[in-house]
FISE-248533 format. One line per field, with one value per atom (N, C-alpha, C): residue number from 1; residue in one letter; atom name; z, x, y. Coordinates in nm, 2 decimals. Atoms other than C-alpha are relative to their C-alpha. Example, Ala and Ser with C-alpha at 12.3 -4.5 7.8 and 13.67 -1.06 7.14 Angstrom:
resi = 1:1:1:2:2:2
resn = A:A:A:S:S:S
name = N:CA:C:N:CA:C
pz = 0.00:0.78:0.00:0.00:0.71:0.08
px = 0.09:1.23:0.09:-0.09:1.37:-0.08
py = -0.12:-0.45:0.12:-0.11:-0.11:0.11
% end
This chain:
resi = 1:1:1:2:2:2:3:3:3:4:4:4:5:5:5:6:6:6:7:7:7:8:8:8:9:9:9:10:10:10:11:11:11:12:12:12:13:13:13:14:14:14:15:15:15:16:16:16:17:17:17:18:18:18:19:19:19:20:20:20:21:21:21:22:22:22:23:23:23:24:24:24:25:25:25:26:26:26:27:27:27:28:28:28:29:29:29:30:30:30:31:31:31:32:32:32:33:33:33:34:34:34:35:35:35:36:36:36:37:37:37:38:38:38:39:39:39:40:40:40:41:41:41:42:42:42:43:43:43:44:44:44:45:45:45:46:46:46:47:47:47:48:48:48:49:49:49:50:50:50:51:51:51:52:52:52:53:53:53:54:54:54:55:55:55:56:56:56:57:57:57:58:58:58:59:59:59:60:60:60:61:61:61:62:62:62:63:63:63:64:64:64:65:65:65:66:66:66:67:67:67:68:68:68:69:69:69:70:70:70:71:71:71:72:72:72:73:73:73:74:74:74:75:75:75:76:76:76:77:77:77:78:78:78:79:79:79:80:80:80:81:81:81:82:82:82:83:83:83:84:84:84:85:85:85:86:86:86:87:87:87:88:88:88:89:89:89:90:90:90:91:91:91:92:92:92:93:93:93:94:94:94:95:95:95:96:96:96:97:97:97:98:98:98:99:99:99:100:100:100:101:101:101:102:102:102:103:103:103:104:104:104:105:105:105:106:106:106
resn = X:X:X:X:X:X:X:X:X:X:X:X:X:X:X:X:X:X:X:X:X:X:X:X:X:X:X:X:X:X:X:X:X:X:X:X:X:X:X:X:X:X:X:X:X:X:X:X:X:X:X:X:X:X:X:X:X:X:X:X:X:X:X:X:X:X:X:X:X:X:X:X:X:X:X:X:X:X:X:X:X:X:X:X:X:X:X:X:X:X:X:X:X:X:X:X:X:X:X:X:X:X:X:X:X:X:X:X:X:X:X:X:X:X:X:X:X:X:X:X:X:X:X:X:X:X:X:X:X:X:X:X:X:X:X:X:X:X:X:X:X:X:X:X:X:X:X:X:X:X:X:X:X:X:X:X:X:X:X:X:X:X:X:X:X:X:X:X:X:X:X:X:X:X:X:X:X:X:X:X:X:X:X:X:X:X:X:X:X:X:X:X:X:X:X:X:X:X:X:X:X:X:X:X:X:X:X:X:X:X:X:X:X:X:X:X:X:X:X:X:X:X:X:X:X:X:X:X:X:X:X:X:X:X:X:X:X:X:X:X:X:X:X:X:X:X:X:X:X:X:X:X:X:X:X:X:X:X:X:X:X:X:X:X:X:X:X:X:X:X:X:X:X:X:X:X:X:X:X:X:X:X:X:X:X:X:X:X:X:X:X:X:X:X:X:X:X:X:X:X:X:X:X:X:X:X:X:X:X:X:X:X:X:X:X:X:X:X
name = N:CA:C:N:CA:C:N:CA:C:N:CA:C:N:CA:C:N:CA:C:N:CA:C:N:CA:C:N:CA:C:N:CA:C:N:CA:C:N:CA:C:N:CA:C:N:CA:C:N:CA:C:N:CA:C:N:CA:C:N:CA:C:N:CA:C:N:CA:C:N:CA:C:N:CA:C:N:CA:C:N:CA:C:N:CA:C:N:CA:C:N:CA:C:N:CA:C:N:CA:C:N:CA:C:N:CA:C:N:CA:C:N:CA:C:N:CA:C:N:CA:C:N:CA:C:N:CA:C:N:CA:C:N:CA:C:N:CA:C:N:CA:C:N:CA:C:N:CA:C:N:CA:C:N:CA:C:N:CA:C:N:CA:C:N:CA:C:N:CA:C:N:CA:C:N:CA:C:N:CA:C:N:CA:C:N:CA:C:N:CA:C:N:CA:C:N:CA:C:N:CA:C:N:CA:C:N:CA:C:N:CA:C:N:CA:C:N:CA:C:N:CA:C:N:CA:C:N:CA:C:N:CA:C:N:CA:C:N:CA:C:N:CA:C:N:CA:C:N:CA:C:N:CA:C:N:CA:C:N:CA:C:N:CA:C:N:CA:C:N:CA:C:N:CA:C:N:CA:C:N:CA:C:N:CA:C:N:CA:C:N:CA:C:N:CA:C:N:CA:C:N:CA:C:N:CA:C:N:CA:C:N:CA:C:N:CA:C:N:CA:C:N:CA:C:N:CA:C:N:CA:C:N:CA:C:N:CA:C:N:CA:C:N:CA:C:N:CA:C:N:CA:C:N:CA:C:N:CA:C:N:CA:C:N:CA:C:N:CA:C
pz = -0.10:-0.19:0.04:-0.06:0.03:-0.01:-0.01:-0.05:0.03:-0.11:0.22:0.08:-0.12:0.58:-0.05:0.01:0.55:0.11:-0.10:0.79:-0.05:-0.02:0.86:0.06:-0.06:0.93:0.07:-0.10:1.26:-0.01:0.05:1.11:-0.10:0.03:0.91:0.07:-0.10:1.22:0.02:-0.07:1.32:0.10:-0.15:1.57:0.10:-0.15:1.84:-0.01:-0.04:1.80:-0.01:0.04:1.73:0.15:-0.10:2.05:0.14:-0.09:2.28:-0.02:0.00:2.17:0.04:-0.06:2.19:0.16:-0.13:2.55:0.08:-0.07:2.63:0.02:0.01:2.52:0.04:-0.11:2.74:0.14:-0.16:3.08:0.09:-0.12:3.36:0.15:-0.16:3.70:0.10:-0.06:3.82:-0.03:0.05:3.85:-0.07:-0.03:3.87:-0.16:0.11:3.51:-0.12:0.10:3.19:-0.09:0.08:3.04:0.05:-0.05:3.03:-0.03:-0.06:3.07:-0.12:0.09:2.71:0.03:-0.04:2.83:0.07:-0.05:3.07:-0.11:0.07:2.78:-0.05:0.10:2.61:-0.11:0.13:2.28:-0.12:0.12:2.12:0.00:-0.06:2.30:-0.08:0.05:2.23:-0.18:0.17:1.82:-0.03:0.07:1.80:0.03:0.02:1.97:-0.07:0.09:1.79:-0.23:0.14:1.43:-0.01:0.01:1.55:-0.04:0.00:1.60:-0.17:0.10:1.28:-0.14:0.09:1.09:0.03:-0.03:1.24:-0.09:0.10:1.08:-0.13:0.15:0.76:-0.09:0.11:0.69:0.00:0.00:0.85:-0.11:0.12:0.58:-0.09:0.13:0.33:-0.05:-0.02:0.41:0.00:-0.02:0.42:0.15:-0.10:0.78:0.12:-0.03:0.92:0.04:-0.01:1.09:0.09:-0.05:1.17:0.13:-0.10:1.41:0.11:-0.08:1.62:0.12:-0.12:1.96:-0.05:0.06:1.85:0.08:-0.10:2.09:-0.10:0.06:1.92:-0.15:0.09:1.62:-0.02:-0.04:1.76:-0.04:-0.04:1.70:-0.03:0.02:1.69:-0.12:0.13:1.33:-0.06:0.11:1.20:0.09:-0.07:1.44:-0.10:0.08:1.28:-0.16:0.17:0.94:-0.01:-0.01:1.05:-0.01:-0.03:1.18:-0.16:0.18:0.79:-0.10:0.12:0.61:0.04:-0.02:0.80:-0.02:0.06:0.74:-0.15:0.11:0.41:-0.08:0.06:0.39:0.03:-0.01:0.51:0.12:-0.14:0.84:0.11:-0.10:1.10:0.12:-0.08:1.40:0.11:-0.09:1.64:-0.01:0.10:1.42:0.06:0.02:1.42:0.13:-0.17:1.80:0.08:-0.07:1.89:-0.03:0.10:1.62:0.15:-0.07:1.86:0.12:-0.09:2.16:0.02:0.00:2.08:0.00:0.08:1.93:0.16:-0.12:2.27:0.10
px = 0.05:6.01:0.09:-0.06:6.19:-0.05:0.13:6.07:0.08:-0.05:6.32:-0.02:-0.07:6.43:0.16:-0.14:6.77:0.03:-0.09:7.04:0.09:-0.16:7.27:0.10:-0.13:7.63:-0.01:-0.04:7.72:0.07:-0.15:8.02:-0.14:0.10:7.70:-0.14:0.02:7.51:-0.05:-0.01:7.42:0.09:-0.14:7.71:-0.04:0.08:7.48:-0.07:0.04:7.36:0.08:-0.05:7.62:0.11:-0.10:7.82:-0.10:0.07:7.52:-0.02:0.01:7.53:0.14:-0.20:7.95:-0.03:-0.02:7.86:-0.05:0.08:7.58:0.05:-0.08:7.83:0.07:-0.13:8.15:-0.04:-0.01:8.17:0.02:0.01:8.11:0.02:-0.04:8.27:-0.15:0.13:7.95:-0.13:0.14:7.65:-0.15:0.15:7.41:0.03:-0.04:7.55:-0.08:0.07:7.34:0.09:-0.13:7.71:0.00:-0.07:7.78:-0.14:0.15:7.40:0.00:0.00:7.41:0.14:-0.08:7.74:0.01:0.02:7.60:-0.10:0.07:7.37:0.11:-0.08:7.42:0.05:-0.03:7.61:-0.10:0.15:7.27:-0.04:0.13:7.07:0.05:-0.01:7.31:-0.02:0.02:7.33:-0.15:0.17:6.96:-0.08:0.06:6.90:0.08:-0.06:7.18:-0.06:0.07:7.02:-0.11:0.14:6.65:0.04:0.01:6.81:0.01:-0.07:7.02:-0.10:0.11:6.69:-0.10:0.13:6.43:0.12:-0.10:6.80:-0.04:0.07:6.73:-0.11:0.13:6.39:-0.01:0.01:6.42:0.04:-0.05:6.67:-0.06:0.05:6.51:-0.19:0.09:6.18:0.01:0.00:6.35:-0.01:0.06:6.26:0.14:-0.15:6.65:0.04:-0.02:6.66:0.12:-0.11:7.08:-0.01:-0.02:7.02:-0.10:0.09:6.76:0.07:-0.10:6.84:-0.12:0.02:6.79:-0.19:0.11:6.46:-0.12:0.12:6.30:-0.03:0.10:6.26:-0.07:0.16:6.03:-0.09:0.12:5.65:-0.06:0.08:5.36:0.01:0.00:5.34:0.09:-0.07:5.64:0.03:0.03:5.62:-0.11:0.14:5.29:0.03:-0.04:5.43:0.10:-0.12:5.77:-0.11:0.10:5.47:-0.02:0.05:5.31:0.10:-0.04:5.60:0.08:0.00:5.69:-0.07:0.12:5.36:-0.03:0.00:5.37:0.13:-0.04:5.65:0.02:0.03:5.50:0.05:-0.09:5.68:-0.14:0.13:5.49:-0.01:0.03:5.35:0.04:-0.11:5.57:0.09:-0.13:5.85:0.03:-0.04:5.75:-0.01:-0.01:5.66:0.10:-0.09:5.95:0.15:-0.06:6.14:-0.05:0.05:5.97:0.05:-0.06:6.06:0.13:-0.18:6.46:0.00:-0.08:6.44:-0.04:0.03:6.26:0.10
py = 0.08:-1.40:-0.11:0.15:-1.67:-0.10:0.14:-2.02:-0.07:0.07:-2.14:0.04:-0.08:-2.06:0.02:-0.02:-1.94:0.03:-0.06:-1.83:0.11:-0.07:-1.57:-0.03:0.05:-1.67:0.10:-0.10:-1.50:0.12:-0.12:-1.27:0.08:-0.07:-1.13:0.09:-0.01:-1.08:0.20:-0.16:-0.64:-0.01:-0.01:-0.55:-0.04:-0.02:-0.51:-0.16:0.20:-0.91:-0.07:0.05:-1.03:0.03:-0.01:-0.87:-0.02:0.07:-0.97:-0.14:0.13:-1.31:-0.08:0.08:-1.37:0.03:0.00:-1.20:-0.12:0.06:-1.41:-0.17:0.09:-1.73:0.01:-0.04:-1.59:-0.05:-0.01:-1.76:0.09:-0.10:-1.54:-0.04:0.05:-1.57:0.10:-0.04:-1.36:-0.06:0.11:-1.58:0.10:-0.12:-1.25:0.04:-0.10:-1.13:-0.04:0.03:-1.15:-0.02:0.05:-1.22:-0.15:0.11:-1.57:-0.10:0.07:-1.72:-0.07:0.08:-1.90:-0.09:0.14:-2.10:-0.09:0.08:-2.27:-0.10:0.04:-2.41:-0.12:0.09:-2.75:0.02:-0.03:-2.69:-0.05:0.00:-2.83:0.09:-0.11:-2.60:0.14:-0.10:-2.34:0.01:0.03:-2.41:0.03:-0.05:-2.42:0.17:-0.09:-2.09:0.06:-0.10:-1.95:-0.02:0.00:-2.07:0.09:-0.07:-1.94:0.16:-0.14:-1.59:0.05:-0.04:-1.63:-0.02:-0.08:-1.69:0.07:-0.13:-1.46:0.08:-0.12:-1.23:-0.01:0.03:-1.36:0.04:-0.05:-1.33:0.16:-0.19:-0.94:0.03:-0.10:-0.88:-0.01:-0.03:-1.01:0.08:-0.07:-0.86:0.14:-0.10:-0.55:0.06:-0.07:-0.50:-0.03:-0.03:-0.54:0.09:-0.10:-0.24:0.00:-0.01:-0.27:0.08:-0.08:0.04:0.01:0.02:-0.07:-0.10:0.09:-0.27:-0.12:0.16:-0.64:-0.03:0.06:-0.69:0.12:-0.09:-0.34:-0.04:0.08:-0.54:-0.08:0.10:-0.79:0.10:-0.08:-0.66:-0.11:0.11:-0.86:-0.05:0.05:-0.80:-0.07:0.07:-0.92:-0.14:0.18:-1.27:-0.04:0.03:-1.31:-0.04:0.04:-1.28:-0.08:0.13:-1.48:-0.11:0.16:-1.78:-0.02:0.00:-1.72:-0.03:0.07:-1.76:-0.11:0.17:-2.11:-0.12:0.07:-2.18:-0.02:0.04:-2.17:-0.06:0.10:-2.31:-0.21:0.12:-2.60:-0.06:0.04:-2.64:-0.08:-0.01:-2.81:0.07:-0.13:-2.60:-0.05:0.02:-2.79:0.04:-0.07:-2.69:0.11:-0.14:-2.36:0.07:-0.02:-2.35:-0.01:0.07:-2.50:0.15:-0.10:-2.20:0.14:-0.10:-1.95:0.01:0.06:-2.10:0.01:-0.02:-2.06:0.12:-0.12:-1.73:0.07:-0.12:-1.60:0.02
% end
């Protein structure tokens, strides 16, 4: 059991998240492109959503539920949000925190 949040370093990352996030950080001379749309972000902004992603990764793996071959979005489900909220909640996070945690990763 995790009785932190942790992170995954980026270079740890599934291919497939890890090459939609360098894209989504790449300046794009096309305004219409879903490439590029995280560099217009503040470098806070970006850091925080790049932590949320890097531990929603974390707790998958260590949950076991890290399914590398899945596209990064098909391992959202209710359930395992629900169980992400539960184990912030116990670890005592507050529900601003953890709203705020949700909020980036979306």
């Amino acid at each position: 059991a995790m009785n932190r949040l942790t992170t995954l370093r980026l270079e740890e990352w599934p291919a497939e998240d890890r090459r939609l996030w360098q894209s989504a950080c790449a300046p794009s001379a096309d305004p219409w492109s879903e490439a590029g749309r995280a560099s217009q972000l503040r470098p806070h902004t970006r850091r925080n959503y790049e932590r949320a992603h890097a531990t929603w990764l974390a707790w998958l793996q260590a949950t076991g539920a890290l399914e590398t071959e899945l596209a990064p979005l098909a391992r959202v489900t209710r359930e395992r949000v629900v169980a992400f909220v539960a184990h912030m909640q116990a670890l005592e996070r507050a529900n601003g925190t953890i709203a705020q945690m949700l909020m980036n990763l979306h």
